[in-house]
N, CA, C and O of each residue as an XYZ file, in Angstrom:
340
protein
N      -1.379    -16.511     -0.221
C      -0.319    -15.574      0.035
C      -0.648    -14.273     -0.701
O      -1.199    -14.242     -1.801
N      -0.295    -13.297     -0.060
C      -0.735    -11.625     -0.699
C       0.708    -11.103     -0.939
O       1.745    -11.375     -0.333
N       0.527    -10.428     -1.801
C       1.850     -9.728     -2.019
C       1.699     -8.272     -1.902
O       0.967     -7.596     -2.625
N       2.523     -7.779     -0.835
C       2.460     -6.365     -0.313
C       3.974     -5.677     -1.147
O       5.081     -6.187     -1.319
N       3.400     -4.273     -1.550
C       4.483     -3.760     -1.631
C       5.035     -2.343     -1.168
O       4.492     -1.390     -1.727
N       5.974     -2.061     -0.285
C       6.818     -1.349      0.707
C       6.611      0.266     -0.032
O       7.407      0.505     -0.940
N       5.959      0.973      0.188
C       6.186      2.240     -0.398
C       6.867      3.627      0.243
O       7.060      4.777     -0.153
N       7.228      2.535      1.974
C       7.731      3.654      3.069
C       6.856      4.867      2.794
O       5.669      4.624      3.010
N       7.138      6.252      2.328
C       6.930      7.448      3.078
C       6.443      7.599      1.386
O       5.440      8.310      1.332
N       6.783      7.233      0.333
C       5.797      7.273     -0.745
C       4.703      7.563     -1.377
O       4.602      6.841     -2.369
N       3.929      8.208     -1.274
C       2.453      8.474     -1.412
C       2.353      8.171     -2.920
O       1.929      7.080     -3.301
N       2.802      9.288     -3.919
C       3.196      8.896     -5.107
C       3.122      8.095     -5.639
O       2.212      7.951     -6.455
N       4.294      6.962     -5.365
C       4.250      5.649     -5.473
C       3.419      4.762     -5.424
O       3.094      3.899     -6.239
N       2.891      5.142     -3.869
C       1.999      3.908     -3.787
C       0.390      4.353     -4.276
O      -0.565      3.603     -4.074
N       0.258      5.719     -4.962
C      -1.392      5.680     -5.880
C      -0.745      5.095     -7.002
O      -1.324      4.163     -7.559
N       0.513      5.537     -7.491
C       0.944      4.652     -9.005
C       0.803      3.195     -9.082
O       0.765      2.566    -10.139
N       0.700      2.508     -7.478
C       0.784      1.066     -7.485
C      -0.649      1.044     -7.699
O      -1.026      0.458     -8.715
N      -1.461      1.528     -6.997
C      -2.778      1.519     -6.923
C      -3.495      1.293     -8.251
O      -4.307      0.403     -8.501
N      -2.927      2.524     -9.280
C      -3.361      2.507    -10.566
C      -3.098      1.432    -11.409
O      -3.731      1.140    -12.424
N      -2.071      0.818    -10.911
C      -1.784     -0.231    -11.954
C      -2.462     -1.500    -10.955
O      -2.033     -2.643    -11.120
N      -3.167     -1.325    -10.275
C      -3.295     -2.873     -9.570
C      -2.900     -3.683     -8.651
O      -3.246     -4.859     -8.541
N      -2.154     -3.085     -7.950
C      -1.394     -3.500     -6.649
C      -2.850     -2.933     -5.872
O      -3.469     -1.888     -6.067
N      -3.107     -4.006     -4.968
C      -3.712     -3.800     -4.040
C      -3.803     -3.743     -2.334
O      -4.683     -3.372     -1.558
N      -2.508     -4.273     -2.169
C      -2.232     -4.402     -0.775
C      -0.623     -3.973     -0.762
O       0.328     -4.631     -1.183
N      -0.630     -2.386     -0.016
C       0.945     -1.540      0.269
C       1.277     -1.372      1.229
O       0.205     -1.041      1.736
N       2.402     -1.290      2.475
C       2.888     -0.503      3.200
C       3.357      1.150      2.746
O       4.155      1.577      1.911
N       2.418      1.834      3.762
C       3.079      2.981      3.589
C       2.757      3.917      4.961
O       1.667      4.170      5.474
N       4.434      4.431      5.454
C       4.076      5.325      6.425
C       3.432      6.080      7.223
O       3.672      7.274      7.037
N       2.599      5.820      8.160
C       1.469      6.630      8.657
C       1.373      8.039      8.642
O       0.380      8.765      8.665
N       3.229      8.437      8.575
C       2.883      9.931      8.730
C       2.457     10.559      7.023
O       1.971     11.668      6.802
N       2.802      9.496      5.964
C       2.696      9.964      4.764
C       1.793     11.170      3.951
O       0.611     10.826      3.946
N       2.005     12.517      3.244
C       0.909     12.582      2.915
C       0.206     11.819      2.399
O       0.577     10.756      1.902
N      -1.281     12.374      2.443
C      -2.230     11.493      1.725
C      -2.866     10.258      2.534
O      -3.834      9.611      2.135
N      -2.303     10.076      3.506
C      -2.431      8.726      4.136
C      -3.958      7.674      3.858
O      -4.467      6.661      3.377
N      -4.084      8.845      4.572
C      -6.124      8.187      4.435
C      -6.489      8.431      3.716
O      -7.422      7.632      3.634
N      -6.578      9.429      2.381
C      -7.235      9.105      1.169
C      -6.665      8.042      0.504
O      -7.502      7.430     -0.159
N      -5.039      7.397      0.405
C      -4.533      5.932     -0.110
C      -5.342      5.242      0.224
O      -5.942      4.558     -0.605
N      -5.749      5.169      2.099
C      -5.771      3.737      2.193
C      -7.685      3.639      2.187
O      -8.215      2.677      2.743
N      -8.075      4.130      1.880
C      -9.354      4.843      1.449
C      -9.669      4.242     -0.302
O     -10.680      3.700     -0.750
N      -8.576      4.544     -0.885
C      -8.702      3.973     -2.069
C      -8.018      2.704     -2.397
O      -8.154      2.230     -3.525
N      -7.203      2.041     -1.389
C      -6.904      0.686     -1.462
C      -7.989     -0.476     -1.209
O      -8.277     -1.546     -1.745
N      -8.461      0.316     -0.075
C      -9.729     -0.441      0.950
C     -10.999     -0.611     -0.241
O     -11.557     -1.670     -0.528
N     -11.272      0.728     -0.826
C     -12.566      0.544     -2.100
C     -12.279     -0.161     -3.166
O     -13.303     -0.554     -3.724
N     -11.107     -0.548     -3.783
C     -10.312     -1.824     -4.080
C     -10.239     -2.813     -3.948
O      -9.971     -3.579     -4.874
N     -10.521     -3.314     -2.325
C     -10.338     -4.737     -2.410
C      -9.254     -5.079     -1.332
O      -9.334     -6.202     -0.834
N      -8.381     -4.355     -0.964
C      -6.768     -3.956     -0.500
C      -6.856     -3.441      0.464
O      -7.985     -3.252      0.917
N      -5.726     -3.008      1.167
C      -5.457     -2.105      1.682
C      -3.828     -1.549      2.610
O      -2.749     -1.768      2.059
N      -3.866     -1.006      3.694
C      -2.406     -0.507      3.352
C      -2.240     -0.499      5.199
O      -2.889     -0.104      6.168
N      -0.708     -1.327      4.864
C      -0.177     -1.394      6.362
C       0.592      0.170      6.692
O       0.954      1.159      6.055
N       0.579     -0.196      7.756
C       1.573      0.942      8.421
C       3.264      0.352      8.758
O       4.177      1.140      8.513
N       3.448     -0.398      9.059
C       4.831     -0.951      8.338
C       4.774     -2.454      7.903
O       3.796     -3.199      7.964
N       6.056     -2.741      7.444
C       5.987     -4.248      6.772
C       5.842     -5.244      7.574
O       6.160     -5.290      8.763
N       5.320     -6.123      6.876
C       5.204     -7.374      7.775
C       6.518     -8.227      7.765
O       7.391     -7.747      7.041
N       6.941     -9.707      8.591
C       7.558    -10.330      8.596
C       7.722    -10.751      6.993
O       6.745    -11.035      6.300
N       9.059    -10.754      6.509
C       9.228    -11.638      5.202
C      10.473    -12.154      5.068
O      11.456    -11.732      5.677
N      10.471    -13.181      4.184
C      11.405    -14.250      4.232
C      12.854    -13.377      3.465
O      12.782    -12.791      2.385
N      14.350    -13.496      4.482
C      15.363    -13.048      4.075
C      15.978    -14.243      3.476
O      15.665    -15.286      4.051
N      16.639    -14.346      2.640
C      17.530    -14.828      2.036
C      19.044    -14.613      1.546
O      19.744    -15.192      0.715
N      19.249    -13.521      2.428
C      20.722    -13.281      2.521
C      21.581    -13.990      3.655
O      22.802    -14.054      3.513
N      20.894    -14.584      4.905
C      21.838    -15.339      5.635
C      21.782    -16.799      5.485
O      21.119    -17.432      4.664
N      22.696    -17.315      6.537
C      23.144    -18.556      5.940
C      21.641    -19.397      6.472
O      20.998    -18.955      7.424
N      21.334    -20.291      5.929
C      20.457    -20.970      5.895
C      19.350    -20.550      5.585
O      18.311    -20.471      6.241
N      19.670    -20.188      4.223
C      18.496    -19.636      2.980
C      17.855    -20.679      2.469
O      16.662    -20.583      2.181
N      18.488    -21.720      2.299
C      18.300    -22.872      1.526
C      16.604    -23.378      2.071
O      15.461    -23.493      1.628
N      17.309    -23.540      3.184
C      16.374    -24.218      4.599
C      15.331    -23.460      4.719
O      14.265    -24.056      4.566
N      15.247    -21.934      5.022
C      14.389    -21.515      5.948
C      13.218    -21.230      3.981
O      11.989    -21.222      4.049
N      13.840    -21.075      2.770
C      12.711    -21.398      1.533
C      12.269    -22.305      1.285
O      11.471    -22.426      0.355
N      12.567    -23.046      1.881
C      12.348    -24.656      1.744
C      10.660    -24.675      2.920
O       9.470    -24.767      2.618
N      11.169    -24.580      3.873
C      10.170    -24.671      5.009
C       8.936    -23.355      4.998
O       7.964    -23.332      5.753
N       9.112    -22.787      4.430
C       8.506    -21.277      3.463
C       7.554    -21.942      2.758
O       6.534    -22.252      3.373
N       7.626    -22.162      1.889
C       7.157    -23.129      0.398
C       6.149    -24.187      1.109
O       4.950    -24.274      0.845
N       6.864    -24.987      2.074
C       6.331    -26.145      2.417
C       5.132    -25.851      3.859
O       4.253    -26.632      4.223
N       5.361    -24.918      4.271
C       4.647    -25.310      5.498
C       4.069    -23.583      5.336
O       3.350    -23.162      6.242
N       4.291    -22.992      4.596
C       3.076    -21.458      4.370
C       3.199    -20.687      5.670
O       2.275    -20.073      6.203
N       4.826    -20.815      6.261
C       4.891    -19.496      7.375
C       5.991    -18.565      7.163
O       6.758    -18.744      6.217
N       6.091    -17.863      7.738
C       6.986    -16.479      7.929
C       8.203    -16.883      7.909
O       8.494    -18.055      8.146
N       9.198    -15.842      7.585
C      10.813    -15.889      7.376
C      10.432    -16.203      8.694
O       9.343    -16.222      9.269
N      12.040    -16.538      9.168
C      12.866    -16.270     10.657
C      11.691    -17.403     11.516
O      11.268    -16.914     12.564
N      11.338    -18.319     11.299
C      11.339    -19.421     11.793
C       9.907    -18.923     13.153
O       9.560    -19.742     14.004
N       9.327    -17.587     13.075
C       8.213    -17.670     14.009
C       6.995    -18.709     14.127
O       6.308    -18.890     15.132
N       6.900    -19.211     13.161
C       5.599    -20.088     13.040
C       4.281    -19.554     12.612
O       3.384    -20.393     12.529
N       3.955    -18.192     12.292
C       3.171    -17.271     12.152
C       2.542    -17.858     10.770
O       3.363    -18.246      9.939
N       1.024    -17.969     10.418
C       1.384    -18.553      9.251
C       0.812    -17.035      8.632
O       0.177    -16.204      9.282
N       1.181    -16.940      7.350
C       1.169    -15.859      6.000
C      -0.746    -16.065      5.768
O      -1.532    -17.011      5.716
N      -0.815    -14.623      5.685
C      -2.362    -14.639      5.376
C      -2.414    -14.018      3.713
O      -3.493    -13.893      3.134
């Protein structure tokens, strides 16, 4: 499992993630900077979506369930079957 983190329209942000070690971000295509980020995510190791991927919600009802089957079987919120790379 990779852990991405959301920087939307961020540029800022997401070289500050960069610097500290985050290696895999979402961030806005129209963002400045775009391609020098993902330029320096990619020479990293990383690199950077253009929006987020599927992830597991836990605000509706059958949170219990759908972390449960998360945990256990290594796929996506909302029950697609997709498995998490």
């Amino acid at each position: 499992m990779v852990d991405v983190l959301d920087c939307a329209d961020g540029s800022g942000q997401a070289l500050a993630a960069l610097r500290i070690g985050q290696l895999w971000l979402v961030l806005w295509r129209t963002s400045p900077g775009w391609n020098e980020i993902a330029a320096i995510a990619a020479e990293r190791g990383g690199g950077v979506l253009e929006e987020a991927p599927a992830a597991l919600d836990l605000a509706g009802r059958g949170a219990e369930r759908r972390l449960h089957d998360w945990l256990h079987m290594g796929t996506t919120a909302g029950d697609s079957g997709r498995p998490l790379s």
